[in-house]
N, C-alpha and C positions, 0 to 999 in steps of 0.2 A: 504494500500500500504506500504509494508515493506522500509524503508528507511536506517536505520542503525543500530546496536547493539552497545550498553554500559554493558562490562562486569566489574561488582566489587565484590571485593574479598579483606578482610580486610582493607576497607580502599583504596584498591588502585585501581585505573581505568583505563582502558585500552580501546579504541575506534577502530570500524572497519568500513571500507565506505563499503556499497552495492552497486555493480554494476547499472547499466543503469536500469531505472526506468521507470512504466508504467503507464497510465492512462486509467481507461475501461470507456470508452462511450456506455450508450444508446442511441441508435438512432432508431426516430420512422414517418413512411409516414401513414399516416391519412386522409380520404375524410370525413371531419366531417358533409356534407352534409346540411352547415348553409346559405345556399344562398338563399333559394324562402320558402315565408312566416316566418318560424323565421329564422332570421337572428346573432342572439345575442346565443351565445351557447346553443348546444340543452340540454336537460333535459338527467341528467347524464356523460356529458361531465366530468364537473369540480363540479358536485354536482348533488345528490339523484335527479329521475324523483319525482315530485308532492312537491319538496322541494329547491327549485332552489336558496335559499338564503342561505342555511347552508352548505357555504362551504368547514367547517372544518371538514365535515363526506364524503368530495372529492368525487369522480367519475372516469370514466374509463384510466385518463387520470394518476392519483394520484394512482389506481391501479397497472397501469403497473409499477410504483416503488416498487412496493410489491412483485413482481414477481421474484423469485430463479429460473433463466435459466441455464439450464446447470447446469457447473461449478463455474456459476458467483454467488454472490451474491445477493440479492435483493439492487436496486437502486435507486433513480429519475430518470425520464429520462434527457438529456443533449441537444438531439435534435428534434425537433418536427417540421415537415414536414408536410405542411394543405393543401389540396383543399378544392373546395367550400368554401370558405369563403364569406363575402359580401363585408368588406374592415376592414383595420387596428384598427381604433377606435370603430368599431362597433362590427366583430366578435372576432379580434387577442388579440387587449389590455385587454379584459373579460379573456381571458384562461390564460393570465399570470400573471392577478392580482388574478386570483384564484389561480392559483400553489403558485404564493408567501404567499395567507390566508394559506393555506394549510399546508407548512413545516412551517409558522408563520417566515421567514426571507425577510424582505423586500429588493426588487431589485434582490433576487436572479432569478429570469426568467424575459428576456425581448423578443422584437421580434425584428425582421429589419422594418427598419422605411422606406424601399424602400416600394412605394404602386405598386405591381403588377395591370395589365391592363387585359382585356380581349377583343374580338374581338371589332372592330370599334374605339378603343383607348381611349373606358370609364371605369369608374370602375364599378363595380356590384351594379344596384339597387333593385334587389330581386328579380330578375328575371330570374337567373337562371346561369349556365355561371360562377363562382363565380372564383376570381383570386386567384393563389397560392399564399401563404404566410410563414413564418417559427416563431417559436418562438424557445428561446436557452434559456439554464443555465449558466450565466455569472460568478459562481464562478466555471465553469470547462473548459467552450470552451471561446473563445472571437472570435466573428463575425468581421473579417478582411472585406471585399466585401460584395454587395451585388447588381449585375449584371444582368440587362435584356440580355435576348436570344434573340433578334428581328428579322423578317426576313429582306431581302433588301424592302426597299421600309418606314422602320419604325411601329412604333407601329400601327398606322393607317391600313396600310395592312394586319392587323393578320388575318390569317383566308380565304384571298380572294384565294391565288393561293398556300402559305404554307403547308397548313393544321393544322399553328400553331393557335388554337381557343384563348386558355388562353396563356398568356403572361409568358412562359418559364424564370424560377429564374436561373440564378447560383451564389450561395451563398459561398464564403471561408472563411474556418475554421483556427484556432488553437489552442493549450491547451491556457488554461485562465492564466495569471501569469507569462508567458515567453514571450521571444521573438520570433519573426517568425523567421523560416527560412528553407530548404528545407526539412527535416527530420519532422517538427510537420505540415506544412500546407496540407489540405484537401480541395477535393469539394464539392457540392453536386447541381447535378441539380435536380431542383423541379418542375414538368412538370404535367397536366391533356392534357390527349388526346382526342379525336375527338369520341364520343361514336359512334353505331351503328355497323348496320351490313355491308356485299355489300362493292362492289369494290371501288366505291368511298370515304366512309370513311376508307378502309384500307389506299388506296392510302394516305386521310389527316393524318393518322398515321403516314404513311412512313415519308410523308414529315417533321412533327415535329420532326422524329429522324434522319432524316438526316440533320437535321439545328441544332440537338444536338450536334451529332459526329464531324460535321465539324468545332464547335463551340471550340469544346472539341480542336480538331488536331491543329486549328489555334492558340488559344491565351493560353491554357496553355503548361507548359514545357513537355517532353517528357514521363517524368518519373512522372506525376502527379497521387497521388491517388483519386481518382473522386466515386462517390456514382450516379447512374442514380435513382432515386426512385420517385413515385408517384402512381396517376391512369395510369395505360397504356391502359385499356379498351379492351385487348386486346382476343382473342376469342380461337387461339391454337398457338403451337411454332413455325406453321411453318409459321407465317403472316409475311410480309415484315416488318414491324417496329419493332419488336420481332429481328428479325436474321439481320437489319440494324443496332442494338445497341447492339450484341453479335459479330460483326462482327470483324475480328483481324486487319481492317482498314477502315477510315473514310470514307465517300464516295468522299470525294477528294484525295485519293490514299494515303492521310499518316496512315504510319502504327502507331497509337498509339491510345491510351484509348477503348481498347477492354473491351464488356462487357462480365460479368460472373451471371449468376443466380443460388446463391445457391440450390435449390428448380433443378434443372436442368442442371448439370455445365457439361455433356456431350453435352448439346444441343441437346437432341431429336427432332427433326421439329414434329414429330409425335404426341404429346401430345393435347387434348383437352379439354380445362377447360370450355365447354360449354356446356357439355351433361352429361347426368344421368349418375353413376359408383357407383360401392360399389369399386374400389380401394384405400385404404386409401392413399397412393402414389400420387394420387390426391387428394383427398376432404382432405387432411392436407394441401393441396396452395389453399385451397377457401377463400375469402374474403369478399361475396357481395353474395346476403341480411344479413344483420348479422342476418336480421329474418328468410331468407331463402338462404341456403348457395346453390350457384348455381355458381357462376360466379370466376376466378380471376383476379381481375382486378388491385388488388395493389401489388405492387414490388419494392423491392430494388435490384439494379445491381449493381456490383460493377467493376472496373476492375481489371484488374489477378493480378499485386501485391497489391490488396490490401485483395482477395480471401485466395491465394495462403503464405499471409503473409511475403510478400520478406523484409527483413532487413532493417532498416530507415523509417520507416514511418506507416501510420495508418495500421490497421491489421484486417482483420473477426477475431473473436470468432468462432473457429467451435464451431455444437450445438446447435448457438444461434438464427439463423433465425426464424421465426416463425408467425403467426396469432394471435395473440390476442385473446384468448376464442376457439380458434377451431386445437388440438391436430390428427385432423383425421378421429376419431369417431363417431364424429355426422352424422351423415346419409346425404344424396344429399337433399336437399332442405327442409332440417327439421333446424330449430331454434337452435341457442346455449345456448338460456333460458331454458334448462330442468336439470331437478331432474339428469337425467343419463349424463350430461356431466362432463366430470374428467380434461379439460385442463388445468383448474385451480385450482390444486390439490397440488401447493408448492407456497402459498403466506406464508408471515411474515411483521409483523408489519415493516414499514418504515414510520413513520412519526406521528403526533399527533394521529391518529386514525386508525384504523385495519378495514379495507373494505373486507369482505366476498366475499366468490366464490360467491356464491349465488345472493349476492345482483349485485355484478360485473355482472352477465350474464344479470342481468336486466338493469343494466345501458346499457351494449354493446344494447340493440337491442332499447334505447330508444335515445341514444348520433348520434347514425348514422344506415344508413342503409351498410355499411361497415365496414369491424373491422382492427383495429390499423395490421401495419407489423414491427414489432420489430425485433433488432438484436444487439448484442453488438459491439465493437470493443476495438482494446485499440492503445494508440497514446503514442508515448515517450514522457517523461518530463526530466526535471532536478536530479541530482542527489545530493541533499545535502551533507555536509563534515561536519564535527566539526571542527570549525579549533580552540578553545581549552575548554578546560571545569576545573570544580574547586568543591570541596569539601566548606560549609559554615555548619560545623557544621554538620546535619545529610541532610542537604540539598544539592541538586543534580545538580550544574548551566549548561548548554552548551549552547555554543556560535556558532551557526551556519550558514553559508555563503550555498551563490549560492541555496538558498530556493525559493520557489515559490512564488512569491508576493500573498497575499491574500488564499494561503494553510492554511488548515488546523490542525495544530498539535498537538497531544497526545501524551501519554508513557503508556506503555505498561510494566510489570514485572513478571520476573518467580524467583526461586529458584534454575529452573531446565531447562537450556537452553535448552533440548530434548525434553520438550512437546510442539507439536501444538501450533502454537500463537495464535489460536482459544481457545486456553486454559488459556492462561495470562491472569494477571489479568490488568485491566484498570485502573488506575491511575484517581483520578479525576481532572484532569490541561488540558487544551486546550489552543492552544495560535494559532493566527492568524498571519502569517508574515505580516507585514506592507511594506516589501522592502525585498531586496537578502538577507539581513542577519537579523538575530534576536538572542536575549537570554532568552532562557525557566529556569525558575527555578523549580526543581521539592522538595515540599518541603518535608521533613522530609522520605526519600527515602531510605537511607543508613542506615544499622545496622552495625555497627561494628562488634558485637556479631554474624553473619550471620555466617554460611562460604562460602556462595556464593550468591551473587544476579547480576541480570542480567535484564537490560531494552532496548526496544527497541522504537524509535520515530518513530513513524507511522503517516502519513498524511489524512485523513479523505476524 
């Protein structure tokens, strides 16, 4: 993330602020399928199937930070959206004490400590049923909330006249290191729907997204960015729960938090994700079996500004939607474990160890029988200032305010401010803010003899 330039030239220096500054989030809804029999991450989640204690050669989860979408670079991910789960100490706390072996930074991934419910007002004994849950990256987002959807009547009633089975999360977000306030805060509902086929489980569909929407219209602001993502279970576009949470108002008549499906942002009622096709158009939104791609049942919704990218606040990545392992190509109800699959054909090392296509396609079909729905976005941050800096010799001081608490910083140097900052060279100095302002010393930086050097402090 570009933050400011330091141009010197014999000695003397001169400082320029950049503009309003970004932050890309990955964001990921995931049915890890850990509730009946094992319960505790499945084999390949967070580490190799037949190798479940060598966490530091990670899993599909550790993968998806390896992954070059689009435009974007390869990441960790930031948000991790779970169904089926069994409960927090049991499935949740395992996945993010594995991402923290994994990048080897401790505390860098936590979850919400709110324990979702599911129908009858228990939690999951392996039986099936498994409640939604979230894990984060604490050094990028910080978990403001973390809020049951219930129907009337209370957790007790889920399930009886609702249709809510699993205990509907809404989770708010902001960047990690700032303050909230209307411009960085986010939502995200995290919802498993009512599976099957037949009018009656559409009907309990319906009803979970209409206890969303209204949930949505009632207690947040107007102009709220919101994420609908999970299982929707849902069978073609044109199903009532599907077009009740694309709909451009709540079902109590206010007009706000309309949803958008990238995969679909015309809203074709017409589409069916539950029958045989060679169109890739579809079978690039299958999700379910990861061993047999047949179904889509996992989705991120977003609504229109935060689609369409409207000024102040979270944003899509166009581009960056996607399936996890499954680009299109693989055939209606054939495996993503094969020789001929290419959707994972721009990985790069992110972290202590480099996870193969290869091995990744085996993790997907052994982690779950659904695959990961990834998408980026990016959230406003702060924009740091130098408010003054100083020569010590060939060493490079600035003194910098309004930083992000807990940001990462580097420096960056060319000769030749025109090439690519992909092209700079990396400085070896990192410095962590500790509070809004700090002083980075870069040592021995400055040639006199140059006739131009040029650095820029980049946030990590």
């Amino acid at each position: 993330m570009k933050i400011f330039l330091l141009v010197c030239a014999a000695g003397l220096v001169a400082a320029y602020a950049v503009s309003a500054q970004t932050r890309t989030l990955r964001i990921v809804t995931y049915n890890i399928e850990a509730d009946v029999g094992v319960t505790t991450p499945m084999p390949g989640l967070i580490a190799p199937p037949g190798n479940p204690n060598n966490l530091q050669a990670g899993g599909v989860l550790e993968g998806i930070g390896e992954e070059i979408v689009g435009n974007d670079p390869a990441q960790p991910l930031d948000i991790l959206a779970l169904e089926e789960t069994t409960t927090n100490p049991i499935t949740v706390v395992p996945i993010a004490n594995g991402l923290n072996y994994f990048y080897g930074v401790a505390g860098m991934y936590s979850n919400s400590a709110y324990q979702a419910t599911q129908f009858g007002g228990s939690t999951n004994n392996g039986t099936g049923n498994g409640p939604n849950a979230l894990v984060y990256n604490t050094k990028t987002v910080q978990l403001v909330a973390s809020v049951p959807v219930d129907p009337p009547g209370g957790i007790g009633n889920l399930g009886s006249a609702s249709g809510e089975y699993r205990e509907v999360m809404r989770y708010q977000f902001a960047p990690a290191g700032v303050a909230t306030n209307s411009s960085n805060v986010f939502y995200i509902y995290v919802s498993h729907y009512k599976a099957g086929t037949g009018t009656a489980n559409e009907n309990y569909r319906n009803g979970e997204a209409q206890i969303i929407r209204n949930d949505e219209a009632n207690n947040l602001p107007a102009a709220a960015r919101v994420l609908y993502v999970g299982d929707y279970n849902v069978d073609d576009s044109g199903e009532p729960m599907y077009q009740t949470i694309l709909s451009n108002a709540a079902p109590n008549g206010i007009h706000q938090g309309q949803g958008i499906d990238p995969l679909n942002p015309a809203n074709n009622p017409n589409v069916n994700w539950s029958a045989g096709t060679t169109d890739t158009n579809i079978l690039v939104m299958l999700t379910e079996h990861s061993y047999e791609l047949e179904y889509r049942d996992d989705l991120q919704v977003m609504t229109t500004n935060v689609y369409y990218g409207t000024a102040g606040g979270l944003k899509f990545v166009p581009g960056t939607y996607h399936s996890f392992g499954n680009n299109g190509l693989t055939a209606y109800s054939n495996t993503v474990n094969t020789v001929t699959n290419t959707a994972l054909n721009r990985l790069t090392t992110n972290g202590p160890a480099f996870i193969s296509a290869a091995q990744l396609y085996l993790d997907l079909t052994n982690a779950s029988d659904h695959l990961p729905v990834v998408a980026d976005y990016t959230i406003p941050i702060p924009a740091p200032v130098i408010t003054s800096f100083n020569l010590a010799g060939t060493n490079l001081v600035l003194n910098v305010a309004n930083s992000i608490t807990g940001g990462v910083f580097t420096v960056l140097t060319s000769s030749n401010i025109s090439l690519p900052m992909t092209n700079w060279t990396r400085l070896g100095i990192t410095n962590i803010a500790t509070s809004g302002s700090f002083a980075l010393t870069v040592t021995n930086a400055v040639n006199p003899s140059s006739p131009g050097q040029f650095f820029q402090l980049q946030e990590k």
